[in-house]
Wavefront OBJ file of the C-alpha trace (Angstrom):
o trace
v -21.489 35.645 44.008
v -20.813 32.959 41.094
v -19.725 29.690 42.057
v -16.758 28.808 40.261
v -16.962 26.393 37.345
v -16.675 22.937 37.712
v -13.779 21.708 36.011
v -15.023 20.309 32.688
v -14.815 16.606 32.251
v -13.156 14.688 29.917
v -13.949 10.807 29.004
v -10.913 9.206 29.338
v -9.904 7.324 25.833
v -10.307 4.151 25.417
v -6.957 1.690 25.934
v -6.429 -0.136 23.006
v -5.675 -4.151 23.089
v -2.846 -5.624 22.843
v -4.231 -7.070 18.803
v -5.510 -3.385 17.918
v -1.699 -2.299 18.955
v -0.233 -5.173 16.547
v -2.181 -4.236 13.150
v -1.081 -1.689 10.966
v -3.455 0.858 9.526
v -4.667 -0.173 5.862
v -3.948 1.643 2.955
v -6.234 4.198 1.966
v -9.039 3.483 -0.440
v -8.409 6.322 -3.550
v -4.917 5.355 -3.918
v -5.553 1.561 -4.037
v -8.501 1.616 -6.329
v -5.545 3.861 -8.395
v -2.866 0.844 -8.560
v -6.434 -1.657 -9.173
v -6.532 0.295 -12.307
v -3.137 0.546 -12.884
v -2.615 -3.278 -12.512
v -5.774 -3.893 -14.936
v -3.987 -1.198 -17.652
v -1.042 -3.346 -17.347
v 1.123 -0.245 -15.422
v 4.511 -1.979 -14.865
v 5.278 -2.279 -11.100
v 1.552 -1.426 -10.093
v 1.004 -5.084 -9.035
v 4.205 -5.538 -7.281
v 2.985 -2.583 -5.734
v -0.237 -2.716 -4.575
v 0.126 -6.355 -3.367
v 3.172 -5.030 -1.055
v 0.282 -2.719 0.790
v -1.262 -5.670 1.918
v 1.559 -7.947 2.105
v 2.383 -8.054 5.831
v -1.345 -8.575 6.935
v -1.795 -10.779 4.390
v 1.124 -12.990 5.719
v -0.057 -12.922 9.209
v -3.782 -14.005 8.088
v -2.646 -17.029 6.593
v -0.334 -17.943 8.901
v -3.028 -18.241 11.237
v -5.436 -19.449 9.116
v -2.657 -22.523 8.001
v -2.604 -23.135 11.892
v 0.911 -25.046 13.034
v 0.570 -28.294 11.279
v 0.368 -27.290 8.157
v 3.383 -24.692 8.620
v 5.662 -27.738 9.331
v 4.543 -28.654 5.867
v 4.211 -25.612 4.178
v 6.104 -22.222 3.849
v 3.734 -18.764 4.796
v 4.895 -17.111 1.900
v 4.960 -20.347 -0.544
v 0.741 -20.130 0.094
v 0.776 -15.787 0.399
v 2.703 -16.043 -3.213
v -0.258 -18.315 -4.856
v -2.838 -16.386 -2.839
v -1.326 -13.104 -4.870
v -1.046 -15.329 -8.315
v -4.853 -16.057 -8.418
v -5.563 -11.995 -7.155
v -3.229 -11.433 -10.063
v -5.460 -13.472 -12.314
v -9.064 -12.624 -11.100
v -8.582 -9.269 -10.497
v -10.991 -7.470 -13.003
v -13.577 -9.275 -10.509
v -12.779 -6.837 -7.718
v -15.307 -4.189 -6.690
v -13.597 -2.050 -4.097
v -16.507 -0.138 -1.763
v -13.919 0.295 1.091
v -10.339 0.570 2.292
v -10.796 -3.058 3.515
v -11.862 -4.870 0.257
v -8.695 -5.853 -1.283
v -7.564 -7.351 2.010
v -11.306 -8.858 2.575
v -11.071 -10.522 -1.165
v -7.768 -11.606 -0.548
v -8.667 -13.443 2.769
v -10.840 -15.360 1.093
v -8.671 -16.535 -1.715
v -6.396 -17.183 1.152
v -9.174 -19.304 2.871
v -9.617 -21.373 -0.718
v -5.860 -22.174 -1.183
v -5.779 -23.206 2.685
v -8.315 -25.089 2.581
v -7.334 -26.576 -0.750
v -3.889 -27.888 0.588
v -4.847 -29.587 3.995
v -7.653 -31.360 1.766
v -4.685 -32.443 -0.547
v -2.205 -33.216 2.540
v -4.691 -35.016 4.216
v -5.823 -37.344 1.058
v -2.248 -37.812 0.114
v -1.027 -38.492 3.631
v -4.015 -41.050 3.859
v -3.397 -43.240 0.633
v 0.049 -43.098 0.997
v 0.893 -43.066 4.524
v 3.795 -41.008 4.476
v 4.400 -37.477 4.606
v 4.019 -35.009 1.532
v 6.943 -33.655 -0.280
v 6.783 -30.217 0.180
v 7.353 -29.425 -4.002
v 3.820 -31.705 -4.619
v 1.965 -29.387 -2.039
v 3.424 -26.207 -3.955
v 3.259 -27.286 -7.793
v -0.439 -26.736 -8.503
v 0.292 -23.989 -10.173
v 2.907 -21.749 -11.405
v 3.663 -18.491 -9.192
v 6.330 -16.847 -10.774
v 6.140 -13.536 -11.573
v 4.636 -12.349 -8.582
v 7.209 -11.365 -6.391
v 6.945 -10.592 -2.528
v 9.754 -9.093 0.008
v 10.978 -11.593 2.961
v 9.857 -10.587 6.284
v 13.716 -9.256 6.486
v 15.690 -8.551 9.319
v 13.871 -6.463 11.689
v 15.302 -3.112 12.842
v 15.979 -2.845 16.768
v 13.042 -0.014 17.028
v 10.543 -2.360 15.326
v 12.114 -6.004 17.215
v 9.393 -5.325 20.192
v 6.396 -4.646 17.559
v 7.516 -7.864 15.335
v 7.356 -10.083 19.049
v 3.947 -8.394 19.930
v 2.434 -9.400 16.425
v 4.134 -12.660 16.495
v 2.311 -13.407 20.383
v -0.864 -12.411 19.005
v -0.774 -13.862 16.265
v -0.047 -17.594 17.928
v -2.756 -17.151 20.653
v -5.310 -16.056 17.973
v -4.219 -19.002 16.056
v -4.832 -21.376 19.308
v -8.537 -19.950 20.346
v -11.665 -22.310 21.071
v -14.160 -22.564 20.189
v -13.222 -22.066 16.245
v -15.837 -19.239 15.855
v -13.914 -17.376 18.847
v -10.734 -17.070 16.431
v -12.897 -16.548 13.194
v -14.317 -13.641 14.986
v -11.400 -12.396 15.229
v -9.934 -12.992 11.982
v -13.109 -11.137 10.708
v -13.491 -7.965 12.656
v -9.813 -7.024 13.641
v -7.729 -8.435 10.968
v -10.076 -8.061 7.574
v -11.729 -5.782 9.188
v -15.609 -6.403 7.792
v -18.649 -5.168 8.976
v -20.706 -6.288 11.786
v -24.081 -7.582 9.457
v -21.225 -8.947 7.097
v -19.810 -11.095 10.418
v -23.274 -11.076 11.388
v -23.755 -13.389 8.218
v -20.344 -15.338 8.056
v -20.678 -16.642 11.319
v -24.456 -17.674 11.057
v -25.569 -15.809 14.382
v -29.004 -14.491 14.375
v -28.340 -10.656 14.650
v -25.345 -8.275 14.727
v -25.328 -7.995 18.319
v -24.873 -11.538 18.889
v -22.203 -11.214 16.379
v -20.755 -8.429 18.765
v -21.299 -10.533 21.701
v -19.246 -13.565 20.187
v -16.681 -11.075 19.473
v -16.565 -9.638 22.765
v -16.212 -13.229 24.082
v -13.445 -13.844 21.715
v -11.228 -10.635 22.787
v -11.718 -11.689 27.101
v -10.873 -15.242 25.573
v -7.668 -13.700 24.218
v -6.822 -11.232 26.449
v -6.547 -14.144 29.346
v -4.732 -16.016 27.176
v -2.030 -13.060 26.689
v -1.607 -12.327 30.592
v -1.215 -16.060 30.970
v 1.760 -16.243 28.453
v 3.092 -12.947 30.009
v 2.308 -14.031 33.656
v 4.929 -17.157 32.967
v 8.510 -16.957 34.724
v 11.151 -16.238 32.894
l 1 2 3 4 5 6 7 8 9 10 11 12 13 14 15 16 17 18 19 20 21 22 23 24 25 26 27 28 29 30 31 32 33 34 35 36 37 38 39 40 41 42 43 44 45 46 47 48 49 50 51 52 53 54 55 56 57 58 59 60 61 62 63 64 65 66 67 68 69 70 71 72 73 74 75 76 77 78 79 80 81 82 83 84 85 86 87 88 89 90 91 92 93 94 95 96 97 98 99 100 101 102 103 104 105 106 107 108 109 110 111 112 113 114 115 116 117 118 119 120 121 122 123 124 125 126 127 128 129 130 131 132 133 134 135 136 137 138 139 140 141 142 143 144 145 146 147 148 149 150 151 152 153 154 155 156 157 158 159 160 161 162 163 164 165 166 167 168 169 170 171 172 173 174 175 176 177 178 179 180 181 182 183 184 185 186 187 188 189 190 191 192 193 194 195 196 197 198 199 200 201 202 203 204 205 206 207 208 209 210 211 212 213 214 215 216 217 218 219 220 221 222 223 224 225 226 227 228 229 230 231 232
């Protein structure tokens, strides 16, 4: 007499996070490196284009990267429209070896113009003592021509994915240590590889880049049920 099968098991899949819900799948990698060729033939529209794929990512990496003081200063898309000026301008640099390498170059001209304008808002708040006009933080260089779409009014299906990314976004922004939000910034929204983190972050192998990352994520996640544990 057989004994009847046991019923076959299936590993349960794993839950995404609340971040991994919030990002948007990249563009895929033969149709970018396409416009990339397109843009350096001079293609009309391929530009506008291929900088719209990355746009919305874009926007929320710098907006965390800017942090909230500099925002009160500074519009997002003032810095994501300079960001796509110099891509604009150094783009026969780019080698593309995956889906993630526009965004990953981009990021870091991100990180330079950043960087660039709290070290100018912070000499020219010092020496003068006052607070920077906005049009001397933004006139280091011209960025028209490049054009980029307004976040827009949200349509009622997307209004609960808009508030997700938006809460994410803000705790991310608000991590410590600094490498906790880096590590974030790195794997989940640029989306390198672990010996590239590995490298950027100065830790000793990848799996003590994994480990800070895991760190990072509980670090987050308690800060999410905190903000959604709040009354009201």
């Amino acid at each position: 007499m057989s004994t009847p099968e046991s019923p076959e098991k299936h590993e349960a899949p794993a839950r995404k996070s609340a971040l991994q819900d919030s990002l948007d799948e990249l563009p895929d990698l033969s149709s970018s490196m396409l416009l990339v060729r397109q843009v350096r033939r001079g293609v009309k529209g391929a530009i506008d284009e291929l900088l719209e794929r990355y746009q919305a990512r874009m926007r929320r990496i710098i907006a965390i990267k800017m942090g909230t003081r500099l925002r009160r200063q500074l519009d997002v898309d003032d810095i994501l429209q300079e960001v796509f000026l110099v891509a604009f301008q150094k783009i026969d640099g780019l080698e593309l070896r995956s889906k993630a390498s526009i965004l990953q170059w981009m990021a870091k001209i991100a990180e330079n113009v950043v960087h660039s304008k709290v070290g100018y808002f912070s000499a020219q708040k010092r020496s003068a003592g006052k607070e920077v006009p906005l049009h001397e933080l933004t006139a280091s260089s011209d960025v028209s021509g490049i054009q980029i779409s307004a976040p827009g009014t949200t349509p009622p299906q997307g209004a609960a994915r808009s508030e997700l990314q938006e809460l994410v976004d803000r705790r991310v922004e608000c991590l410590e240590p600094a490498n906790y939000r880096e590590a974030i910034l790195l794997r989940d929204y640029q989306e390198h590889e672990w010996e590239e983190i590995r490298v950027l972050l100065g830790r000793p192998t990848v799996a003590a880049a994994q480990e800070l990352h895991r760190r990072a994520h509980l670090k987050l996640l308690e800060q999410l049920l905190k903000h959604l544990d709040r009354p009201g």
